[in-house]
N, C-alpha and C positions, 0 to 999 in steps of 0.2 A: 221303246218304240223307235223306229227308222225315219228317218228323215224321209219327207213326201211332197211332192208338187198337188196343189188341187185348185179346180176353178171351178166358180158358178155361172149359168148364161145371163147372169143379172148384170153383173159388173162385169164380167169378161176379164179380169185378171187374175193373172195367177200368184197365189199367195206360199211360199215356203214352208212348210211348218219344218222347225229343225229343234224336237226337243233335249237333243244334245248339250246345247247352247244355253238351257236352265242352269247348268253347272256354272257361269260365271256368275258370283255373286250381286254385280254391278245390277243384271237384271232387273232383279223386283226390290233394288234403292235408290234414296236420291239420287244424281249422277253427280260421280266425284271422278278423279282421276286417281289411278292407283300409283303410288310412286313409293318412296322409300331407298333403302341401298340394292334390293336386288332386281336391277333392273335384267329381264330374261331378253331382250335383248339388244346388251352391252355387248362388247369384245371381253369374251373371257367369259362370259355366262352360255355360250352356245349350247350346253347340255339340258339347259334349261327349255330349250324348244326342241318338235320335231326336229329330224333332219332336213337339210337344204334339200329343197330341189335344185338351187339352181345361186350362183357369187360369182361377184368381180373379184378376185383375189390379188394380192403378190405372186409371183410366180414360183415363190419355194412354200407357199404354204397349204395345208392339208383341208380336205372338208371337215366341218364341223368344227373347227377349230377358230383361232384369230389371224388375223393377216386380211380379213375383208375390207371393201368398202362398200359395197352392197351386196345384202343376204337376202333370198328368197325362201323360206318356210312355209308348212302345210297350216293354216290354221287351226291351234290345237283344241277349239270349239267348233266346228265347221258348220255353217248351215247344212251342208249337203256333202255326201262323200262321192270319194271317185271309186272305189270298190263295187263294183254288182253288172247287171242290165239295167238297160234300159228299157221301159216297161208301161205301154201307157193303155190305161184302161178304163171305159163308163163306169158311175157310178148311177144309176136313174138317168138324171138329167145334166150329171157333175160329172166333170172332167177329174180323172187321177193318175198322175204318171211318178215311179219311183224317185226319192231325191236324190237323184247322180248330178254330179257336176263338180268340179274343182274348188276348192276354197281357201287361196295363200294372203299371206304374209310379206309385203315389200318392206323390208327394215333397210330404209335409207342411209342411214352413219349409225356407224358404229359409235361414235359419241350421244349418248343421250341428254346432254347438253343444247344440243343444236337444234334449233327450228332448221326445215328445210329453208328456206330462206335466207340463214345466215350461211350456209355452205357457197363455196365457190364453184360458180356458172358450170365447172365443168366436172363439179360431182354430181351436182343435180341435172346435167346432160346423160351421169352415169345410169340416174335412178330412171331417167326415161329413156336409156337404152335398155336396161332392164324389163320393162313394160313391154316396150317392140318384142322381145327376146320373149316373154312368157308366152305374148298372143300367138307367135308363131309356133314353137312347141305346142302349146293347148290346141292351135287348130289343127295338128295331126289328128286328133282323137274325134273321130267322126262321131259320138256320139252329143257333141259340145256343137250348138248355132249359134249362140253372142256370149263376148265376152264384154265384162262391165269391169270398170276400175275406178277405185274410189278412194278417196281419205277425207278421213274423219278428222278433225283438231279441233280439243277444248270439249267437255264433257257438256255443251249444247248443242254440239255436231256429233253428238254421240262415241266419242272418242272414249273409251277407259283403258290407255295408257298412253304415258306423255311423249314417251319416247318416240321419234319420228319415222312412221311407217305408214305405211296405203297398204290398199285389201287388193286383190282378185279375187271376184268369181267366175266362173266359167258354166253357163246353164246351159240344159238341153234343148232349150225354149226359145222364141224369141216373146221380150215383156211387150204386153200390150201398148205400154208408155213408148218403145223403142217402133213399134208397128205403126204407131199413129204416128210416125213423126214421118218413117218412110214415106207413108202413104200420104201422106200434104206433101212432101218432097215430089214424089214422084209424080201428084195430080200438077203441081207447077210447073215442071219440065214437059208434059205432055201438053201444058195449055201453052208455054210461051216457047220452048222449047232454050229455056235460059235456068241453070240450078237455081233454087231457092235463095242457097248459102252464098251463092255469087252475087245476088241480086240485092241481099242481105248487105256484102260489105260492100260494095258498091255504094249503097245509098248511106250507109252510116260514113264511109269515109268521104262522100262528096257534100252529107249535110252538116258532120262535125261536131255538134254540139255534145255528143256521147262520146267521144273516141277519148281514151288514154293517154297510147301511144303506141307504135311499132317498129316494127325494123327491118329487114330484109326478105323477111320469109312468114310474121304471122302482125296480127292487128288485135289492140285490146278494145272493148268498148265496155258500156254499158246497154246490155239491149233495151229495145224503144219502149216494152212491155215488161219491165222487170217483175220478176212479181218477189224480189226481194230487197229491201234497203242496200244499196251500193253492192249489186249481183256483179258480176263480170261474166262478159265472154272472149274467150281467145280463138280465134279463126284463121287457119292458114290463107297466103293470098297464093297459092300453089294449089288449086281442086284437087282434091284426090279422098274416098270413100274410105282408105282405110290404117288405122293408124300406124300399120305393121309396115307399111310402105316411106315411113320417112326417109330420110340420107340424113349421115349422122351430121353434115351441116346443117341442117332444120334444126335437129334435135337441138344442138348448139344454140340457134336463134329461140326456141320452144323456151331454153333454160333460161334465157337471159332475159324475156317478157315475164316468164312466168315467175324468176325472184323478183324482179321489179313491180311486179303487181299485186303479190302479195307484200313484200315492204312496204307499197304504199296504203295499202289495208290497214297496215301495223300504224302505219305512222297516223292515220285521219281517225281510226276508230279504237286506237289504242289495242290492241294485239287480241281483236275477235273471235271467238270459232268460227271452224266453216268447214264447208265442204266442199274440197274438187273434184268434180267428176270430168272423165273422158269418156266420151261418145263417140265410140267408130262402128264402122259398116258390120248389119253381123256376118258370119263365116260364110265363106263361099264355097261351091263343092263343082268341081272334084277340086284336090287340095292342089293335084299337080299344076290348075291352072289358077292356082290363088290370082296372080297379078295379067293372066292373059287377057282380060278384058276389064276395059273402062267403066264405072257404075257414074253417068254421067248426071244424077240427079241426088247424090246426097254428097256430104261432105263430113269428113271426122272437127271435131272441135273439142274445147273444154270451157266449161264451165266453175267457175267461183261462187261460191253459194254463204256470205257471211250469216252467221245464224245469232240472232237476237231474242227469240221467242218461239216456241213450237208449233206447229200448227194449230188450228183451236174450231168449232165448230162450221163456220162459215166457212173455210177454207177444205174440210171433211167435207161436207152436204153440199157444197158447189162443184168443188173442181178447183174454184179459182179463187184471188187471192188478194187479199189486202195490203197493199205499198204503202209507206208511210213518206217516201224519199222518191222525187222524183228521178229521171235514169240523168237527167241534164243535170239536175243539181248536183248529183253523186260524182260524175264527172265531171263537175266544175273543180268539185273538194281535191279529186285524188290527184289533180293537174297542177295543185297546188294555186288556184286561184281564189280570188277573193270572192265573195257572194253573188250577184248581182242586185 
């Protein structure tokens, strides 16, 4: 069977089915991390994956080969593939549309030793010039509206392998979670005519008690409704909807918060799984005028998501969500402060 998008008018979301992806055995067992000597991919295992699409190289060295220091590949399970049409058709009352869409591979170091976070500020500036560099390629291909970028760490963040790399996907969709965020965004700008996200770091940086720390160009907090024990969010203090638009001095500042904020994860909860996700604007059309006009009511950010326990019925059958850690106390801990 082919990978498929479908939705029902109950939930309004659209669910993946990609029975591809049964082929990883991780699947239907406990979650372990797969690890051992052959790491697929090390420097010098490259044959072990698809081909790149896309490396920071040396400048004498070959694709597919070693001399990387970041490698992009096709996910060799994909939820969804880029081969076909695009195709979207009723079923009764159910939405179904073919599963097209992108599904890569950011292998951050070539060391599979290294947590992202023990790399130096300006190789993890590499891995998120990398990001910019995919969205932009991926939004040539008109049939792609949001691109979503994610990493997994720790086989309760859903991660099965340790080696350090984020996912892309690229859908033809926009997810209804991604629609409703617009759409409070953009009813707040229409009522005060001030962005959400500005109004957002505004108040956390002028009441404090959640903030982390920042620096020239983005701010970490705890937001005020967390709905996870010591979440983080990173927020430029520069508006702008889309992530592909950084300068690679952001990018620079980006790197230097975001090791900082996960070492202090490491250091208070003793080296967590977790999930970071990046949230930017989905795809603009026509491409030629990607950046000619201002989307003056949302804002790209990221999010840290340390994962302790899975979700469980209350949190299914609501929507929302049980905290265990206040967002004050959690940035009390990561600031290095004593209790109060």
């Amino acid at each position: 069977m082919t990978p498929e998008f479908r939705r029902d008018p109950l939930h309004h979301v659209w669910v993946a089915f990609a029975p591809e992806r049964q082929r990883r055995p991780q699947d239907f067992l406990p979650p372990t991390l797969q690890g051992g000597t052959l790491d697929p991919f090390a420097e010098g295992n490259e044959r072990l994956t698809p081909p790149e699409v896309y490396a920071i190289r040396e400048e004498d060295s070959k694709p597919n080969e070693g001399g990387w220091r970041v490698r992009v590949v096709p996910n060799r399970y994909p939820a969804m593939r880029i081969e076909g049409q695009l195709v979207s058709s009723p079923e009764g009352l159910y939405d179904r549309m073919t599963g097209i869409g992108a599904h890569e591979v950011i292998i951050e170091t070539p060391d599979g030793d290294l947590a992202l976070e023990e790399l130096p500020v300006n190789a993890i500036a590499a891995v998120l010039a990398t990001y910019r560099e995919r969205i932009v390629d991926l939004d040539r291909d008109h049939r792609f509206q949001h691109i979503y970028i994610f990493k997994n760490v720790g086989p309760s963040a859903g991660a099965s392998l340790a080696h350090a790399h984020s996912q892309l996907v690229a859908l033809p969709l926009i997810p209804s979670f991604v629609e409703g965020k617009l759409a409070r965004a953009r009813d707040h700008f229409i009522a005060k005519q001030r962005s959400l996200f500005s109004d957002i770091l505004h108040s956390e940086r002028a009441e404090g008690s959640r903030l982390i720390a920042e620096n020239d160009s983005f701010v970490i907090f705890c937001p005020f409704a967390s709905r996870f024990p010591f979440e983080l969010a990173i927020f430029p203090k520069r508006h702008h909807p889309d992530y592909a638009s950084c300068t690679p001095d952001e990018l620079e500042d980006l790197a230097e918060v975001l090791r900082f904020a996960l070492q202090r994860l490491n250091e208070v909860l003793e080296n967590p799984g977790y999930n970071l996700l990046l949230h930017t604007a989905p795809l603009r059309r026509p491409h030629t005028e990607r950046f000619a006009t201002t989307r003056y009511d949302y804002c790209w950010h990221l999010e840290i998501v340390p994962r302790f326990s899975s979700m469980a019925g209350f949190e299914i059958g609501t929507g929302a969500y049980i905290n265990t850690v206040y967002p004050e106390d959690a940035a009390r801990a990561l600031r290095g402060e004593e209790p109060s």
